[in-house]
N, C-alpha and C positions, 0 to 999 in steps of 0.2 A: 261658308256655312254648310254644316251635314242638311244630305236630305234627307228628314226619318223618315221610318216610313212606319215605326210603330213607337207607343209609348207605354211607360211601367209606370204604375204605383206602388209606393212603399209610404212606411210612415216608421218616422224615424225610433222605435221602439224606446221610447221614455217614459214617463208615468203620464197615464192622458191627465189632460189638460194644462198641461205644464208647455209654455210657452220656450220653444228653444231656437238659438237663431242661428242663423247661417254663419254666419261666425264658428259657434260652438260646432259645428257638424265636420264642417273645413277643419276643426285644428282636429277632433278625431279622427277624419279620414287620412289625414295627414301622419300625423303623430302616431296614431294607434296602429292602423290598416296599412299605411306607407304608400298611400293614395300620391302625386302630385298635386292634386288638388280635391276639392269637393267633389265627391260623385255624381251628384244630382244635378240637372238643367235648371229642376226649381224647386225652392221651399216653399209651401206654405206654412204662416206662422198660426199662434193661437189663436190673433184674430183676425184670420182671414186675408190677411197681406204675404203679396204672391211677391219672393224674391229671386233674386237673379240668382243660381249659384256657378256651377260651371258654364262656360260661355258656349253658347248652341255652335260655335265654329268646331270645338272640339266632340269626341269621340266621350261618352260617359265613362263612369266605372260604378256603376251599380247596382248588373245581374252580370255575376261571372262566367265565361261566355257567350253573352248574348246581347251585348253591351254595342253594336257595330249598328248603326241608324236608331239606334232605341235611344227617348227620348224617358230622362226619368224627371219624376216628380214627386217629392216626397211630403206627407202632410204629418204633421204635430199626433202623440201619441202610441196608442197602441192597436184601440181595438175601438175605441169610443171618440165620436168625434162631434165638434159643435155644428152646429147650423151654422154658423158663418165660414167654417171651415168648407163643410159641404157644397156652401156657394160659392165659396171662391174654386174649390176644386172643379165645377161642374162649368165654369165660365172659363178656367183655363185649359180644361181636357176641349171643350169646343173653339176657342183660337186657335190652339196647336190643329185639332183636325183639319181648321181652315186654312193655315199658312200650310201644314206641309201636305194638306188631301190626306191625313192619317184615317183608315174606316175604324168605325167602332169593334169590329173582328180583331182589329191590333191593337186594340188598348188591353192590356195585360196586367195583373197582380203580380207583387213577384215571388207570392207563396206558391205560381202555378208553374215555379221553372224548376228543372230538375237539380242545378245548381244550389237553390233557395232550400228544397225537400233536403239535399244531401246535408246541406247544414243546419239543418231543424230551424228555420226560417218559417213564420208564420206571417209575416207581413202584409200586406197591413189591415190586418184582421179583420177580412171579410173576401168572399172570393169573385172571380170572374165574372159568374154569373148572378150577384148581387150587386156589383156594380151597373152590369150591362142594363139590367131592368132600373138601377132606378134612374140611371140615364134616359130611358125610355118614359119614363116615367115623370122625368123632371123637363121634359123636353114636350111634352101632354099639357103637362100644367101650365108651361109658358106660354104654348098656342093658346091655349082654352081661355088664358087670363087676356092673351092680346087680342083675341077675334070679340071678348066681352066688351073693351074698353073700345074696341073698332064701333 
């Protein structure tokens, strides 16, 4: 097994809300890209179900690059995403931090890599630092809601 020590989001640029599976992403990266396999470690789908894609023993392929311990995950859409999606994003960005000690300083977009920029990549539309707060933010709410229910 890799030890990452950072993780990327992307979202797999399809029409949002449109439900696509790891299946479909595999024979693109396949087929189209000439990947060996799926780029991503995980998919989430339309509703919120987090899949396996390439196996965490292997090396990614998807920021070119910068793909050596990066841990990718990719969610449904473009720019616009469900609540369900957001919680299942928000519950597996904090496992990975757990199992591999990833800090939130290494969680990355991968519109903010210079590889992404060169190929007019805007992924997955929203940046670093809109992630980082609502992480902060969605990590507020879960204390606040379990010190209430305490």
């Amino acid at each position: 097994m890799i030890k990452f020590d950072k993780m990327t989001i992307h979202c797999s640029a399809t029409k949002n809300g449109l439900n696509i599976s790891v299946e479909a992403i595999r024979k693109y990266h396949v087929d189209v890209r000439g990947f060996l396999d799926i780029g991503y470690h995980y998919v989430i789908d339309a509703y919120g179900n987090v899949h396996t894609g390439r196996s965490i023993a292997k090396q990614g392929a998807h920021v070119e690059g910068h793909n050596e311990n990066n841990l990718g995950i990719c969610i449904p859409g473009t720019d616009q995403f469900s609540s369900v999606v957001w919680n299942s994003l928000y519950s597996l960005i904090k496992a990975c931090q757990i199992k591999w000690n990833i800090p939130e300083s290494a969680i990355f977009c991968h519109n903010e890599f210079d590889s992404a920029i060169k190929q007019g990549k805007t992924c997955p539309g929203f940046k670093k630092e809109v992630l980082a707060s609502w992480l902060k933010e969605k990590d507020r709410s879960l204390i606040k809601e379990h010190l209430l229910e305490g």
